[in-house]
C-alpha positions as CSV (number, residue, x, y, z in Angstrom):
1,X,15.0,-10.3,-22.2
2,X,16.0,-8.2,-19.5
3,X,15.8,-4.9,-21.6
4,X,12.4,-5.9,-22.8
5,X,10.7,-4.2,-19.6
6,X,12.8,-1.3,-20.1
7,X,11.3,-0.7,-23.8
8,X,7.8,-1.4,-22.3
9,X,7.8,1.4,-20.0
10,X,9.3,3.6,-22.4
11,X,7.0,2.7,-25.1
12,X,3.9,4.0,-22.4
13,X,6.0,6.6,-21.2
14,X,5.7,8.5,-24.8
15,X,2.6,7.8,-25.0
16,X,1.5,9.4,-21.7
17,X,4.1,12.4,-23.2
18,X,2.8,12.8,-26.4
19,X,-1.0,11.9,-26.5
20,X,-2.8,10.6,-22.7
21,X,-3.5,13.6,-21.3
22,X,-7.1,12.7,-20.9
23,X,-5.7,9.8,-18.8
24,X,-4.2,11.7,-15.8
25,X,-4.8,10.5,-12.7
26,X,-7.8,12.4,-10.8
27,X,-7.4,12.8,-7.1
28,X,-11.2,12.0,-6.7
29,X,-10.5,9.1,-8.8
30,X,-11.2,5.7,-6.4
31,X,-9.0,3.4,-8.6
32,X,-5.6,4.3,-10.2
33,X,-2.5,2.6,-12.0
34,X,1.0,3.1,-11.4
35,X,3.8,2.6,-13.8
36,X,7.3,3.3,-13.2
37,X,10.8,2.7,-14.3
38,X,14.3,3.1,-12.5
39,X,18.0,2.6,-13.3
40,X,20.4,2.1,-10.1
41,X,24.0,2.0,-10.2
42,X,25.9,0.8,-7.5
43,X,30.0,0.9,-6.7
44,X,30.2,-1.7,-4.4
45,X,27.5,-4.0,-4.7
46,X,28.1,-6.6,-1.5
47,X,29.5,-3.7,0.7
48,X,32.8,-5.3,0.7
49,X,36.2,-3.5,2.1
50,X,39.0,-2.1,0.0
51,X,40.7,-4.8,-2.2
52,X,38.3,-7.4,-1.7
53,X,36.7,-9.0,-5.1
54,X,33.6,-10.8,-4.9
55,X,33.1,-14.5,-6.0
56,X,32.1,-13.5,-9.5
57,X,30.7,-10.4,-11.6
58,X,32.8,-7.7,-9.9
59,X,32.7,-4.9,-7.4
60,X,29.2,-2.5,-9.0
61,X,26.4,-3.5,-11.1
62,X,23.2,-1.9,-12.7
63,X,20.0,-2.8,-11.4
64,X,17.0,-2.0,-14.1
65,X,13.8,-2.3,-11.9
66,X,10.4,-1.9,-13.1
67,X,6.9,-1.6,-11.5
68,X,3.6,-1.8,-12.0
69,X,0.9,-1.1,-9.4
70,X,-2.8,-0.4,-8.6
71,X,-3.8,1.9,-5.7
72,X,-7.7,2.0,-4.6
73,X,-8.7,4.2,-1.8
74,X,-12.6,5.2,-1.5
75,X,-14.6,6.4,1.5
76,X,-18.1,5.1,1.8
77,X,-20.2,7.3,3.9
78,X,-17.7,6.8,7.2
79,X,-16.0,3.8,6.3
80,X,-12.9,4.3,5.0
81,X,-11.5,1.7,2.5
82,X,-7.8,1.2,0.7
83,X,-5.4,-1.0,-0.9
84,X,-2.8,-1.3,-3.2
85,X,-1.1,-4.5,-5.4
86,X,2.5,-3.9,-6.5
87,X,4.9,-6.0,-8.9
88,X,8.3,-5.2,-9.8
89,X,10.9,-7.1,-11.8
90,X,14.5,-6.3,-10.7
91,X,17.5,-7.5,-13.5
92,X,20.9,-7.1,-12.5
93,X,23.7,-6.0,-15.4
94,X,26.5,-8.3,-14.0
95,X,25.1,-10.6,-11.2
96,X,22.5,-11.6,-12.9
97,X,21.9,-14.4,-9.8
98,X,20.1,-11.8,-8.0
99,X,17.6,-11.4,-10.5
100,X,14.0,-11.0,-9.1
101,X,10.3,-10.5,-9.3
102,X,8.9,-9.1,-6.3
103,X,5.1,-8.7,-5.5
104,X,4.0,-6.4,-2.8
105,X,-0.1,-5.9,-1.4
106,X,-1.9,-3.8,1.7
107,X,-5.8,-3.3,2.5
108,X,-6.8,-1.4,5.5
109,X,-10.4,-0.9,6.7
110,X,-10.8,2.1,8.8
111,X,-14.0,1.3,10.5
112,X,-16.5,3.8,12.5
113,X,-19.3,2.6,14.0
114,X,-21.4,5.1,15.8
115,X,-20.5,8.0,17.8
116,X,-17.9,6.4,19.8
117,X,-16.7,3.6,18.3
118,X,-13.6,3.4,15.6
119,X,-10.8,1.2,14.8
120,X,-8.7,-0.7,11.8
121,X,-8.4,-4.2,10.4
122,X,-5.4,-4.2,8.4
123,X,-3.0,-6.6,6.2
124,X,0.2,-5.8,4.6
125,X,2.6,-8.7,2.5
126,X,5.8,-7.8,0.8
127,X,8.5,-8.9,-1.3
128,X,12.6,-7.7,-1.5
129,X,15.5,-8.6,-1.9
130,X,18.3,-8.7,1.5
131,X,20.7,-5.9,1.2
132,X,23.9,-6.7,1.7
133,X,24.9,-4.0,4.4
134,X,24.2,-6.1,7.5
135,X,24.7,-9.5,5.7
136,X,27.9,-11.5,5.1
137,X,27.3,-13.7,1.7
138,X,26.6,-13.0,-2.1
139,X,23.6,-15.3,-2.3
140,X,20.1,-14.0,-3.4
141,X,18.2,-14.5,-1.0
142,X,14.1,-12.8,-0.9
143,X,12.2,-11.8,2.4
144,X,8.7,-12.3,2.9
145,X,7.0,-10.0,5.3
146,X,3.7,-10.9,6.5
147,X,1.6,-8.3,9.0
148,X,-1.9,-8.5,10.2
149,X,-3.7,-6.1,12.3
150,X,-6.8,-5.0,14.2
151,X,-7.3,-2.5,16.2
152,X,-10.5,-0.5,17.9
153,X,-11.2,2.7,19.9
154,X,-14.1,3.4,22.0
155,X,-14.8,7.6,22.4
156,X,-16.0,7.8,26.4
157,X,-15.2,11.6,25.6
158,X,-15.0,13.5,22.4
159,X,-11.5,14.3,23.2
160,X,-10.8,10.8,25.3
161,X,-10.7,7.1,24.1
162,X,-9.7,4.1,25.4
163,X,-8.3,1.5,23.0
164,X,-6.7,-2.0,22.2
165,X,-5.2,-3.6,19.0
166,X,-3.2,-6.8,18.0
167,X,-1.0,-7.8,15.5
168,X,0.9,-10.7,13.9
169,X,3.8,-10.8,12.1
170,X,5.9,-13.2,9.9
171,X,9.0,-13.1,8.4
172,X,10.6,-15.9,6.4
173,X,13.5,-15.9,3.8
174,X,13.9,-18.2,0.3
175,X,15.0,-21.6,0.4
176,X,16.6,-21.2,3.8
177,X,18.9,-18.4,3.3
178,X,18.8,-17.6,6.7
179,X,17.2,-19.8,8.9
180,X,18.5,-18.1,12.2
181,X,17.0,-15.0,11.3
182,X,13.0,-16.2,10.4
183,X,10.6,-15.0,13.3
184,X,7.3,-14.7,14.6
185,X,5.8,-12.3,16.4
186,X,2.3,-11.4,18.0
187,X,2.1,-8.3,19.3
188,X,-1.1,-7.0,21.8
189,X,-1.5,-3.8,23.1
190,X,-3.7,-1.1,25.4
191,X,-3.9,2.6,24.7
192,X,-5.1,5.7,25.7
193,X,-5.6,8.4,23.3
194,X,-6.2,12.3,23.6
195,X,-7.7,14.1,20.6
196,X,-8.6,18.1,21.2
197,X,-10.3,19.8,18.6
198,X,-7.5,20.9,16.7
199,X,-6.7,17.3,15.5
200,X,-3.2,17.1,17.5
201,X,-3.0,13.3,18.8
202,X,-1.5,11.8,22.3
203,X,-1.5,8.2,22.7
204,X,-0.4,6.7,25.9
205,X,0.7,2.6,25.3
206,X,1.5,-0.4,26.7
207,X,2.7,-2.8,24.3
208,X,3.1,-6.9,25.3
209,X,5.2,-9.0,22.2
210,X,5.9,-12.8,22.2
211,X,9.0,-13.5,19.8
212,X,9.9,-17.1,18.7
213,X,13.0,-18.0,16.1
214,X,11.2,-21.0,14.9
215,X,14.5,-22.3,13.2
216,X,16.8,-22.0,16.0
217,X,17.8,-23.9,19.0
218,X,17.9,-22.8,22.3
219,X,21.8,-21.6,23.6
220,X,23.5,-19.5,25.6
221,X,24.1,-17.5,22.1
222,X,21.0,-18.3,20.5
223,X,17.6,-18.1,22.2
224,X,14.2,-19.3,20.0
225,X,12.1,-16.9,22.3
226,X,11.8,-13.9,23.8
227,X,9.0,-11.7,25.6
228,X,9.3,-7.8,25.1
229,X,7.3,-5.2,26.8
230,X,7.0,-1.6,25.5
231,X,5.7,1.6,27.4
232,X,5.1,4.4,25.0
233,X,4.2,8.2,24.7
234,X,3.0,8.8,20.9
235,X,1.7,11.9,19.1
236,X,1.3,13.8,16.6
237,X,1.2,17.2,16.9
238,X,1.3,21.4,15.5
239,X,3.3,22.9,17.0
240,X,3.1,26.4,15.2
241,X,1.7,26.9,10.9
242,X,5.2,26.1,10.6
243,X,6.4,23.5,12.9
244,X,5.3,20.2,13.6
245,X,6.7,16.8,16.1
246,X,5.7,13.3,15.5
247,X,6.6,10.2,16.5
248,X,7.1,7.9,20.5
249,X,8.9,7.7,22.8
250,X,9.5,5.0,25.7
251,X,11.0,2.5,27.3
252,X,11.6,-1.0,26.1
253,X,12.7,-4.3,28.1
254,X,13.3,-7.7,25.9
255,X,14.1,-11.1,28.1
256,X,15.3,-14.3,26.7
257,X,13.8,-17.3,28.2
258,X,17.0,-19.0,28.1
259,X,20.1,-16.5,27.1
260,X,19.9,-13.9,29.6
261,X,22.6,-12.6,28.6
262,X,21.8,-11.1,25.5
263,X,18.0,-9.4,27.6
264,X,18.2,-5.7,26.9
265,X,16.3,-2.8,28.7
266,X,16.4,1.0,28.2
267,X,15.2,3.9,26.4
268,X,13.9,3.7,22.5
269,X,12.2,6.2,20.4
270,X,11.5,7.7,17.3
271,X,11.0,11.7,17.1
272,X,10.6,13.7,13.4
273,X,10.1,17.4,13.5
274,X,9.2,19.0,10.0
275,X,9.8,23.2,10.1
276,X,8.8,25.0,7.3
277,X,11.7,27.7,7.2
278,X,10.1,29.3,4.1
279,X,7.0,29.3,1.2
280,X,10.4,27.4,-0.6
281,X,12.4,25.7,1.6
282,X,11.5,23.0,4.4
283,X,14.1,20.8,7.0
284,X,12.9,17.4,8.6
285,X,14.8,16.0,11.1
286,X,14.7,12.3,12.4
287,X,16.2,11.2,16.0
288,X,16.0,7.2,16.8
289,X,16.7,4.3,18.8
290,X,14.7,1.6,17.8
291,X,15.3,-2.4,17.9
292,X,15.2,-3.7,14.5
293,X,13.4,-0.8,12.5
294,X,11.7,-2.3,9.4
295,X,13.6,-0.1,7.1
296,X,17.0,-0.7,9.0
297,X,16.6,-4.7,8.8
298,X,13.7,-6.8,8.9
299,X,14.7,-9.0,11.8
300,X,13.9,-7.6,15.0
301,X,17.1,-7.5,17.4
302,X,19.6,-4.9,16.1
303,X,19.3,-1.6,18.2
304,X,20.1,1.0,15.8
305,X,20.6,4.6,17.0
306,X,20.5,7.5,14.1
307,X,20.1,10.8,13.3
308,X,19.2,12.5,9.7
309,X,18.7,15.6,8.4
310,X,17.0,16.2,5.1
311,X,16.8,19.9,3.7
312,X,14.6,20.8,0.7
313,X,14.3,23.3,-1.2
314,X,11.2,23.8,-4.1
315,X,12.9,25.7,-6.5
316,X,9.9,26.0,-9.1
317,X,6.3,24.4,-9.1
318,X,7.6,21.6,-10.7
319,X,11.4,21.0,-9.7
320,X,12.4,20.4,-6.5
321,X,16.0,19.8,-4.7
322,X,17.1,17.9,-1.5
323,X,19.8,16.3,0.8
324,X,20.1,14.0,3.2
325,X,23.2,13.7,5.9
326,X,22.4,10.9,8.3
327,X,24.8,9.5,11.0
328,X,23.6,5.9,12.1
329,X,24.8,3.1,14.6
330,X,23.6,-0.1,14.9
331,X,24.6,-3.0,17.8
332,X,24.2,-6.5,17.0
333,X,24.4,-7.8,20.3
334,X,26.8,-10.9,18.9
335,X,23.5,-12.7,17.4
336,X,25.0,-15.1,15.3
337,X,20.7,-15.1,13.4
338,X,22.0,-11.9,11.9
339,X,25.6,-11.7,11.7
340,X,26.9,-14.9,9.9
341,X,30.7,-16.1,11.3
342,X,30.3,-13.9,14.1
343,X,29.3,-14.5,17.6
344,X,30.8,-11.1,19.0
345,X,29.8,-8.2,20.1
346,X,29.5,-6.5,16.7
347,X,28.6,-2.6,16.5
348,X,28.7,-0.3,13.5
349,X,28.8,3.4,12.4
350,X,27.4,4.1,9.1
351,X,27.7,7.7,7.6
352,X,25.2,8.5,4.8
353,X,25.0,11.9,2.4
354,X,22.9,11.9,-0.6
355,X,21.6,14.6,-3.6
356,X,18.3,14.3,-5.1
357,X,16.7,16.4,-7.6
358,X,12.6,16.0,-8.7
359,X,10.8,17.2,-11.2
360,X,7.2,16.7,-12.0
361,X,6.3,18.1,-16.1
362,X,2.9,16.7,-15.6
363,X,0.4,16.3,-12.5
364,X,0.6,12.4,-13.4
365,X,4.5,12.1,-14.1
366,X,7.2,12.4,-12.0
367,X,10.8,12.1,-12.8
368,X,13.5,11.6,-10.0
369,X,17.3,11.8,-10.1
370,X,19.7,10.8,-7.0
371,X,23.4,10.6,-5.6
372,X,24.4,9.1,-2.5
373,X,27.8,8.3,-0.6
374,X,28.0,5.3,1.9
375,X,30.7,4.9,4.7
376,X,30.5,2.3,7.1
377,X,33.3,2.9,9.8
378,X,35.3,-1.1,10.6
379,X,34.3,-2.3,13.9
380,X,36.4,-5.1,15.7
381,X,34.4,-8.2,14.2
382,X,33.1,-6.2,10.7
383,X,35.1,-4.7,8.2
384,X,34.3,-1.5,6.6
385,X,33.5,-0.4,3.4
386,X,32.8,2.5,1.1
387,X,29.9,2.7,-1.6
388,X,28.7,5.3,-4.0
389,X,25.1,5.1,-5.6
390,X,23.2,6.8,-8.3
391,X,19.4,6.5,-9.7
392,X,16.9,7.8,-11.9
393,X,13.9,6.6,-12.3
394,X,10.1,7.7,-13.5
395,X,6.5,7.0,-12.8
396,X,3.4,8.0,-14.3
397,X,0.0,7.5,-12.6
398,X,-3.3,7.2,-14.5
């Protein structure tokens, strides 16, 4: 049963080899499908210290995961219109009790109306499985991330606009997993935006969020709500043909209403520069300090601070070759919501270097091969821990 996805895709994989040529994927094309296949192997599955077993199925495990998914995105007249609809079934070799289907959707409206008037209603719901890097426990246990937004612009200059947006998110886990660590959060903000003719962005922001922890109770070590106020400089912008910076920076205060002592204020920010060295070879560097970064951990109170550096290199037309060294530390602030057994002050370093090789035989298939090493340095409340990884996986669009 768990192979049986496995032979699927292969079965339309040789197809799409041998004979579907005529079913490539056309960039004009409004509506396309997405199939894709991947093999992971990991060394140390839980991210458990040296010598410790876990409860059942040993140390590593292979994780087939497989995907289908449909991608729309068609502009009518000014209007721009997208969304996607993702499933993936994930089957584990060994701990078979984290076997799971995930389903992932998005749909964004870009509106324009007139000369001076733009904006975006937007709504994004996923699907995934916890990792197990900033959780104690072996349980399975799936988060469901909820965000809608809106958003609008009004041109009082064709460089100039002045702007406003809100947005809601949910997060919730499966059958109480982890109830400290559910939240809500509602999100408005005002913005002023500079856009010269080159297309080079500056947004100036001032961002107002009302937390609650519905599923906690009000301590000293465990507040349900917070209020969080963001100033921000954003942009995008060219540097040079070569060069170009993205990303914010500001300044961030969070207060409790009741645990003051875990309030935070100070700087945050998120910078990527991308420099094309060469016709062949490209560097993208990423500089952060961010509370709670989706891709870091979907609850919202760690305050991670990284660096990484990812070198490419396109060998031919179709292969490609890459590496990524990334140095990352993350404080918990002793919040027993994400760090179970432990009320201290827990902070980690995490080292990260990875391989990855891509190759694309087709304009519609792509084939992808990685290796990555894991060190997480033991802090006085967390151990440490020591993981290798490997994956190859394959989609074809059409």
């Amino acid at each position: 049963m768990k192979m049986r996805a496995s032979f699927l895709f292969i079965a339309i994989l040789a197809w799409a080899l041998t004979g579907a040529r005529s079913a490539y994927a056309n960039e004009g094309d409004a509506l396309n499908f997405v199939v894709s296949q991947g093999v992971y192997h990991d060394t140390n599955l839980y991210r458990l210290g040296d010598g410790v077993e876990p409860s059942s199925g040993g140390r590593s495990d292979t994780v087939s995961s497989t995907a289908l998914g449909l991608r729309f995105a068609k502009a009518y007249g000014r209007q721009g219109l997208r969304a996607s609809v993702d499933v993936n079934h994930n089957a584990y070799a060994n701990h078979s009790r984290l076997d799971y289907t995930g389903t992932s959707a998005d749909a964004a409206w870009n509106w324009v109306l007139g000369d001076r008037w733009s904006g975006r209603l937007g709504f994004s719901r996923s699907e995934q499985l916890s990792g197990f890097d900033d959780y104690t426990g072996q349980e399975r246990s799936i988060n469901v991330y909820r965000r809608a937004d809106a958003s609008a612009n009004y041109w009082f200059h064709p460089s100039w606009a002045a702007g406003a947006g809100y947005a809601r998110i949910r997060s919730r886990y499966s059958n109480g997993t982890r109830p400290g660590a559910e939240y809500d959060a509602n999100t408005a903000d005002l913005r002023i935006t500079y856009r010269p003719r080159s297309g080079n962005r500056i947004t100036f922001k001032f961002a107002s969020t009302d937390g609650l922890y519905p599923r906690r109770t009000a301590s000293l070590v465990s507040d349900r709500e917070y209020n969080q106020q963001d100033f921000r400089l954003e942009g995008d912008w060219q540097i040079s043909g070569a060069s170009r910076l993205s990303g914010y920076l500001g300044q961030t205060r969070r207060a409790y209403d009741f645990a003051s002592n875990r309030d935070f204020s100070g700087l945050t920010g998120r910078i990527a520069a991308d420099w094309a060295i060469s016709g062949k070879t490209s560097l993208n560097a990423v500089l952060r300090r961010e509370m709670g970064a989706q891709e870091d951990l979907v609850d919202n109170y760690v305050v991670t601070e990284a660096l990484a550096l990812s070198p490419r290199w396109q060998l031919t037309e179709k292969t490609g070759f890459g590496a990524v060294v990334e140095w990352r530390r993350r404080d918990y602030g002793g919040d027993p919501g994400l760090v179970s057994g432990s009320l201290g002050d827990r902070s980690d370093i995490t080292r990260r270097y990875g391989l990855n090789f891509d190759y694309q035989p087709m304009r519609s298939l792509s084939l992808y091969f990685s290796l990555q090493h894991q060190l997480r340095s033991p802090s006085s409340t967390g151990s440490g821990y020591a993981a290798d990884s490997a994956s190859v996986s394959a989609s074809f669009v059409f």
